[in-house]
Backbone bond lengths (Angstrom), bond angles and torsions (degrees), N, CA, C in turn:
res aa  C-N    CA-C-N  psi(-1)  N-CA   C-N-CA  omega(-1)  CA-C   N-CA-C  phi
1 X - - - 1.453 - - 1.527 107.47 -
2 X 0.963 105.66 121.43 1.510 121.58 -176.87 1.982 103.17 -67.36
3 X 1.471 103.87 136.55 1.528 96.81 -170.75 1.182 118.24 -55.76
4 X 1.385 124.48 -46.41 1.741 133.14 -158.18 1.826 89.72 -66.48
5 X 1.783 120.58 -11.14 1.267 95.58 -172.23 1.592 97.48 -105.57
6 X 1.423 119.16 -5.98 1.357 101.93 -162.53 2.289 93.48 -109.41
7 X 0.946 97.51 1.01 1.718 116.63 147.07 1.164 107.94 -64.50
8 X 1.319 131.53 -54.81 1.633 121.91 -168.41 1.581 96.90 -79.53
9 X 0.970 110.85 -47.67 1.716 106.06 -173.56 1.648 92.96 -35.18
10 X 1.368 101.92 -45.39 1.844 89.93 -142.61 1.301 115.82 -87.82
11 X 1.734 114.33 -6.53 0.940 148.73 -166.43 1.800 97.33 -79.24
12 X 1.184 97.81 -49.88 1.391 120.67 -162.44 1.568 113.94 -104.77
13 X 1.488 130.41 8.74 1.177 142.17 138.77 1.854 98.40 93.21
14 X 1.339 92.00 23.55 1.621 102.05 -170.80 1.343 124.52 100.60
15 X 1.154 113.10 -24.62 1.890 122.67 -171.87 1.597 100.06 -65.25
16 X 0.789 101.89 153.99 1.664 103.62 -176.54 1.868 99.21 -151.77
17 X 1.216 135.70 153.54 1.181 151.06 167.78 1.512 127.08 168.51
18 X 1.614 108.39 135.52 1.443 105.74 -158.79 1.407 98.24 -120.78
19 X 1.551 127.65 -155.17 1.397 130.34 159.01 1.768 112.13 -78.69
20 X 1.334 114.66 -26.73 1.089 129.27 175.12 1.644 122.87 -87.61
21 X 1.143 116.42 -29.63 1.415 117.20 -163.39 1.884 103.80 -126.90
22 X 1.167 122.87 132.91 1.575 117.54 -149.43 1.780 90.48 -81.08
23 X 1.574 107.24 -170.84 1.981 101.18 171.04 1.102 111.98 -65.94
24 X 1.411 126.65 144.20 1.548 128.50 165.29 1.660 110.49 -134.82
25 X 1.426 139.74 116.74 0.876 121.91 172.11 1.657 114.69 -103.87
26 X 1.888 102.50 119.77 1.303 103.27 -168.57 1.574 130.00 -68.94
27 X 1.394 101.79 -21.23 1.306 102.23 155.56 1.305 153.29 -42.87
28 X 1.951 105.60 -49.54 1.286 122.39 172.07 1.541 112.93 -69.23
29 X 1.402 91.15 -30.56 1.619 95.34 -176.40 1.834 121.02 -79.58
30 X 1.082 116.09 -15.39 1.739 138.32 150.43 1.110 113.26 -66.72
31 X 1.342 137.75 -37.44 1.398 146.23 -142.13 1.951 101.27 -118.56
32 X 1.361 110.08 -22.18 1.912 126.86 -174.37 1.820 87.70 -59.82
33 X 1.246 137.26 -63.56 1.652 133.53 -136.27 1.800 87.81 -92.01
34 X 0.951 135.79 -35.73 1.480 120.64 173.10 2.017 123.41 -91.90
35 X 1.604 109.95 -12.23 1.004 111.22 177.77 1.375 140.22 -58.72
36 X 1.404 99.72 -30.65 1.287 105.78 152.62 1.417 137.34 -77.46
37 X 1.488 132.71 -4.72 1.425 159.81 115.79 1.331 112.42 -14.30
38 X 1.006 133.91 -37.16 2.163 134.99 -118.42 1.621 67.19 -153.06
39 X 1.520 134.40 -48.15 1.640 96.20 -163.55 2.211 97.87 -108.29
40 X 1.333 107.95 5.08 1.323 95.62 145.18 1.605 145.53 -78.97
41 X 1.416 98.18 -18.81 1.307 121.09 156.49 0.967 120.24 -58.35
42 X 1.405 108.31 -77.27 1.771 122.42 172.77 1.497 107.85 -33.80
43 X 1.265 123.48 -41.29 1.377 115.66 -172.67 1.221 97.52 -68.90
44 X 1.501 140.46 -49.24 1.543 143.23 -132.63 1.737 91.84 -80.92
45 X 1.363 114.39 -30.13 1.741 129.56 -155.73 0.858 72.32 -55.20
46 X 1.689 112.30 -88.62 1.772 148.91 175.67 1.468 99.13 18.59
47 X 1.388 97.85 -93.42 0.794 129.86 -161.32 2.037 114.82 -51.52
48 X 1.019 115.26 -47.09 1.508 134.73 145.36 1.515 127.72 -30.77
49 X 1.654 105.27 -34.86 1.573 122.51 -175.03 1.693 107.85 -104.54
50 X 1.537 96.87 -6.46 1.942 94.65 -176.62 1.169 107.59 -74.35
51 X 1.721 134.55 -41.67 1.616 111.37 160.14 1.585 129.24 -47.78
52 X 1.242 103.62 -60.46 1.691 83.11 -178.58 1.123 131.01 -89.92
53 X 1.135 113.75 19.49 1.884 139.46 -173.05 1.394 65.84 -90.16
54 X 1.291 149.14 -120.83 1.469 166.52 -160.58 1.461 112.55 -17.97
55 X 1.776 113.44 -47.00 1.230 100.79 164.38 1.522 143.39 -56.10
56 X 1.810 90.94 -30.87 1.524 104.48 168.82 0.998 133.16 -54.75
57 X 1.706 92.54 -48.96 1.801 104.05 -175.98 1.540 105.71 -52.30
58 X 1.472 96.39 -61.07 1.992 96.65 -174.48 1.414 113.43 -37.04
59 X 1.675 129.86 -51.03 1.066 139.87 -178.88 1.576 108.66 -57.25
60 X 1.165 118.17 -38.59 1.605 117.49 -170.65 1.757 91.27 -73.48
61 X 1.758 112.98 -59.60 1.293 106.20 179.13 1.366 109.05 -37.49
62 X 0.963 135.11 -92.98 1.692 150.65 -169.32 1.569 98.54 -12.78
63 X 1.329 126.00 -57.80 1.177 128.83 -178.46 1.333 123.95 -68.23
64 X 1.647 118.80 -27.74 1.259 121.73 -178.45 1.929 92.98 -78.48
65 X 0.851 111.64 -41.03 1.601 110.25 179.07 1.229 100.94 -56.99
66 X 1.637 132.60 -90.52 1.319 119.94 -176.19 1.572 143.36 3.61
67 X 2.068 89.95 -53.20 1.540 110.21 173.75 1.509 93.82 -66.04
68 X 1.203 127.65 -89.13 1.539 133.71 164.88 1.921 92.76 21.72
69 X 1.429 100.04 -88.76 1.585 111.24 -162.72 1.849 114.48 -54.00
70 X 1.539 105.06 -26.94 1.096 106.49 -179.65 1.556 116.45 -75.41
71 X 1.066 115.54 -10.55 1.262 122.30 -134.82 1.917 92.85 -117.59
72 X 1.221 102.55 -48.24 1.632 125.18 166.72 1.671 92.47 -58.66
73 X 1.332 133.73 -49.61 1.225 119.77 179.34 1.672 139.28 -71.62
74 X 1.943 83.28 -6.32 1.820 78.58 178.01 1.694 103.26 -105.86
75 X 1.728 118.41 -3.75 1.279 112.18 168.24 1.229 127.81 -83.54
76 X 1.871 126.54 133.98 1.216 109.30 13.14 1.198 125.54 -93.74
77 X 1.427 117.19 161.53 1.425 93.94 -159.49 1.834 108.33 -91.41
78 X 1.391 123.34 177.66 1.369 99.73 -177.21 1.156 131.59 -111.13
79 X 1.444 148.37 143.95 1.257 125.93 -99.71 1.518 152.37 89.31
80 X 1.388 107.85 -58.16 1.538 137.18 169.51 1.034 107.88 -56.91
81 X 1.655 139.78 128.77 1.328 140.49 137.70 1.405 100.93 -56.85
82 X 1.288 99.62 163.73 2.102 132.39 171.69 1.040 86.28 -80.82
């Protein structure tokens, strides 16, 4: 590949199209024979991280509430006008 063309590739995020040659994006088309590979994986991660992805959240919830309750308990505070 001649540089000034593999500059435009990169320039151009892979897409390529001329008056002569229709759109092609070279990327997707490199990226088609393993993609389905990369998003069975991706699923398996996913899928692997939904327990303690969930446990966290609850735990972060629980705590953001707590403050909530603590917080409801020191108003009003004393001192403070209404």
């Amino acid at each position: 590949m001649a540089s000034g063309s593999f500059n435009a590739w990169c320039k151009k995020y892979g897409a390529h199209q001329t008056k002569k040659y229709e759109y092609r994006n070279w990327n997707t088309e490199l990226l088609e024979p393993i993609a389905k590979d990369i998003d069975e994986v991706w699923q398996a991660f996913d899928n692997n991280l939904a327990g303690p992805r969930d446990v966290c959240l609850n735990n972060l919830c629980g705590l953001v509430d707590g403050i909530e309750t603590d917080l409801k308990g020191m108003l009003p505070l004393p001192g403070l006008s209404s």
